[in-house]
DOVEXTI-656795 format. One line per 3 residues: number of its first residue (from 1); their letters; for each residue x, y, z of N, C-alpha, C. Coordinates in steps of 0.2 Angstrom, whole numbers, plus 5000, padded with zeros to 4 digits. Atoms other than C-alpha are relative to their C-alpha. Example, Ala and Ser with C-alpha at 12.3 -4.5 7.8 and 13.67 -1.06 7.14 Angstrom:
BEGIN
1) AS) 5004:4994:5000:5062:4978:5039:5004:5006:5000 | 4996:4994:4999:5068:4995:5036:4996:5005:5003
//
This chain:
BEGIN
1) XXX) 5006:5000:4997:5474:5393:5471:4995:5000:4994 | 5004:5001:5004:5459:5387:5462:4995:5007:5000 | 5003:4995:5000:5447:5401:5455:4995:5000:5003
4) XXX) 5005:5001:4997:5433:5396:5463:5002:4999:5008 | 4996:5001:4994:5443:5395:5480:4999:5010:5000 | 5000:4992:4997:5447:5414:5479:4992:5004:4998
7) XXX) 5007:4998:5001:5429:5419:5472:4997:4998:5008 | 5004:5001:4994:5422:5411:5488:5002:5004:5006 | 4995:4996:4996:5437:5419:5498:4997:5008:4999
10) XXX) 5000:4994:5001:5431:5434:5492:4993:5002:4999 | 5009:5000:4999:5411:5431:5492:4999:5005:4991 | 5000:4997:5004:5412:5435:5475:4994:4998:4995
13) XXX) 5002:5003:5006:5399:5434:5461:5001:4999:4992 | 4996:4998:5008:5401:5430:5443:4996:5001:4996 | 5005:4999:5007:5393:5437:5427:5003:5002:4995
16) XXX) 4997:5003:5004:5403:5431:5416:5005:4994:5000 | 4997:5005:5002:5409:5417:5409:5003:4995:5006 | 5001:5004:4991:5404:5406:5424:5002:4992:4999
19) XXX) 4999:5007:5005:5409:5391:5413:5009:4997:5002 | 4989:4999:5001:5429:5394:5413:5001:4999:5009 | 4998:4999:4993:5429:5395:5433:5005:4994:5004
22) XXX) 4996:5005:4998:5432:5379:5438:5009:4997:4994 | 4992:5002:5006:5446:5378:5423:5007:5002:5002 | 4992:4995:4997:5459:5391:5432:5003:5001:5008
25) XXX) 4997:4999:4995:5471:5393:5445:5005:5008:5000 | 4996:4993:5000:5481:5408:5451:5006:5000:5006 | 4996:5001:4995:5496:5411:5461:5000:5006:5001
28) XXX) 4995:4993:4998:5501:5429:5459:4993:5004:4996 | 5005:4997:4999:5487:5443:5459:5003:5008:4998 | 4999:4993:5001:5487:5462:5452:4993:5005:5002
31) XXX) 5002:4997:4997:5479:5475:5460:4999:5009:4999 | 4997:4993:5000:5477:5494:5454:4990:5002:4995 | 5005:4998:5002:5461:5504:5447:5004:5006:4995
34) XXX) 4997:4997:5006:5475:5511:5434:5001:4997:4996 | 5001:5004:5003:5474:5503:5419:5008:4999:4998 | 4992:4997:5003:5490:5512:5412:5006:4996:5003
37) XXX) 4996:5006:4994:5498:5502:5428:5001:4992:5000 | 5001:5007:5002:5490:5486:5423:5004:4997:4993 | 4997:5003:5008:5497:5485:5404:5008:5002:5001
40) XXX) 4995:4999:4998:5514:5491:5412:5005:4993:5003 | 4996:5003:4992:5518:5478:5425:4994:4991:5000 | 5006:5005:4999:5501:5464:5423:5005:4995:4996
43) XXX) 4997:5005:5002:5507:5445:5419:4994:4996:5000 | 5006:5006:5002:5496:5433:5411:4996:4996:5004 | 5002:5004:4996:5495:5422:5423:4996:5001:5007
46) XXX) 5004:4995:4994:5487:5434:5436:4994:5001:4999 | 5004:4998:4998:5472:5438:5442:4999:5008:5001 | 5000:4992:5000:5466:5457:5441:4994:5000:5005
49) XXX) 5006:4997:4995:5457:5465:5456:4999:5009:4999 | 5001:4992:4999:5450:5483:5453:4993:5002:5002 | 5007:4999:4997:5436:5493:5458:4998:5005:4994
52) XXX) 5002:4997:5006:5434:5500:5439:4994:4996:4995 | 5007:5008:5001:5418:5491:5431:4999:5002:4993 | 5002:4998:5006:5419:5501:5414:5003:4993:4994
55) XXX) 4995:5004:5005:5424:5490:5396:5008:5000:5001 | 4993:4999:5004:5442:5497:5394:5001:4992:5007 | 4998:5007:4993:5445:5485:5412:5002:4994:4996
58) XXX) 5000:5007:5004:5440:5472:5400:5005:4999:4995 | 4994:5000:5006:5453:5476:5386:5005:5002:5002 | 4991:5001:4999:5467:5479:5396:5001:4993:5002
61) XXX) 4998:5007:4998:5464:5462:5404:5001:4996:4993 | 4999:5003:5002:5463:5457:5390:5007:5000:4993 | 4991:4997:5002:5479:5465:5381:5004:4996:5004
64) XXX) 4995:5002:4999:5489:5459:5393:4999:4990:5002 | 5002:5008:5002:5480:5442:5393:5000:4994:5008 | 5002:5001:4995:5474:5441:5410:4993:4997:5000
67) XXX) 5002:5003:5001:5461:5429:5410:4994:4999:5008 | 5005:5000:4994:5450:5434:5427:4999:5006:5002 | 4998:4994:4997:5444:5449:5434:4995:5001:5006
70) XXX) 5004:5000:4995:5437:5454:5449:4999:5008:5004 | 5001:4994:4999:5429:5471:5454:4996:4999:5005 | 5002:5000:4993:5427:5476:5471:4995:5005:5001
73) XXX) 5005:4997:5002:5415:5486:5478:4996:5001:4996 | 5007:5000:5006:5399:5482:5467:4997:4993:5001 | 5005:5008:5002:5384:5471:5466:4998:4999:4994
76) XXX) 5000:5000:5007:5383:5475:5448:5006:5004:4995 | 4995:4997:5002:5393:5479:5436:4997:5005:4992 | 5004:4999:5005:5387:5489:5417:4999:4995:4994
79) XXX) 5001:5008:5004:5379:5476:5405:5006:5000:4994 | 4993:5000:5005:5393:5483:5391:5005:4995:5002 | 4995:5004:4998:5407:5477:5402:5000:4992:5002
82) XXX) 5002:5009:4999:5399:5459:5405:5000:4997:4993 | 5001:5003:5007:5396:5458:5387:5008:5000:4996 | 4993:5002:5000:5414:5462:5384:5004:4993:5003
85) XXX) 4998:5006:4998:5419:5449:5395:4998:4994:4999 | 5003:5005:5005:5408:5438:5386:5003:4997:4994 | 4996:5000:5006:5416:5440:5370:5009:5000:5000
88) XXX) 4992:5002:5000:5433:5440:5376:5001:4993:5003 | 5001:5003:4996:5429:5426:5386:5006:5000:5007 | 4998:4998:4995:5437:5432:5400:4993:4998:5007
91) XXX) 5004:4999:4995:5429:5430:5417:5001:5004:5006 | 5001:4989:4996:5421:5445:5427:4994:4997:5005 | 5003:5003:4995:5416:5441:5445:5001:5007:5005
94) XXX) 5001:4993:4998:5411:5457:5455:4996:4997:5011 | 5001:5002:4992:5411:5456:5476:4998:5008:5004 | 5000:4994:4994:5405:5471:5490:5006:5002:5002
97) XXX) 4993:5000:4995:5423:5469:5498:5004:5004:4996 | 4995:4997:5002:5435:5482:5498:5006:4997:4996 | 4995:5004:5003:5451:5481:5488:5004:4998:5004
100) XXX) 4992:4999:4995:5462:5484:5504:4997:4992:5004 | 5002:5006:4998:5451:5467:5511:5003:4993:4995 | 5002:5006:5004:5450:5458:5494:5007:4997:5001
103) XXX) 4992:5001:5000:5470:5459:5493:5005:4996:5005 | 4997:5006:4995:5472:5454:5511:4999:4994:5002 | 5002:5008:4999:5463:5438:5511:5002:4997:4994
106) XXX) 4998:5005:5004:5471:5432:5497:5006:4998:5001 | 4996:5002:4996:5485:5436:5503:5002:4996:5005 | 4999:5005:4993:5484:5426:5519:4998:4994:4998
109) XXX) 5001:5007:5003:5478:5412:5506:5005:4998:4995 | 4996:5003:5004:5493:5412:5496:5004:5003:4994 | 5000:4997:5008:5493:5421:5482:5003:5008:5002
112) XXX) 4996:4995:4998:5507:5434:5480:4998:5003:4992 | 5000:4995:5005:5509:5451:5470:5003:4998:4996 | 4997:4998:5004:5515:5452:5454:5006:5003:4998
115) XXX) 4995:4998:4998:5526:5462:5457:5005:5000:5007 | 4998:5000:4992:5537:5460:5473:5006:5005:5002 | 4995:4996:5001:5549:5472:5481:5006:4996:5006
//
């Protein structure tokens, strides 16, 4: 699914690196406000959904070289963390919608866990 597909899905806005958007697609989606969890189990090719808005967010995404990020709950995020996303060029797109919402509309659009059991 196009990045601009689930950013609308998810009414989401971007404040960063709003350049790259149209460039990405995603199938499979990671979800946790545990970073620890994120650098254990996160695959590249995913999209990170959390409701944590601090820098480290941006350097585990980008450790494990997750190239989207999207934080739930908030209409802003701190300008540190957009400037990290800046410079990692990572893109960091922050929506109102709960995580338990963001996760199920994307699901019903396609896009599977990460992890499956």
């Amino acid at each position: 699914m196009k990045l601009t597909e689930i950013l609308s899905e998810l009414r989401a806005k971007v404040v960063a690196n709003a350049q790259k958007v149209d460039q990405l697609e995603f199938e499979r989606a990671a979800a946790s406000d545990l970073m620890s969890e994120v650098l254990a189990i996160a695959k590249p090719d995913a999209i990170l959904i959390t409701g944590l808005c601090t820098p480290q967010v941006i350097r585990t995404a980008d450790v494990v070289g997750i190239p989207a990020v999207v934080i739930v709950r908030r209409e802003n995020v701190p300008a540190e963390t957009i400037e990290m996303a800046e410079s990692s060029g990572i893109v960091l797109a922050v929506t109102r919608m709960s995580m338990f919402e963001a996760c199920g509309r994307l699901y019903a659009k396609g896009i599977r866990p990460i992890w499956e059991v």
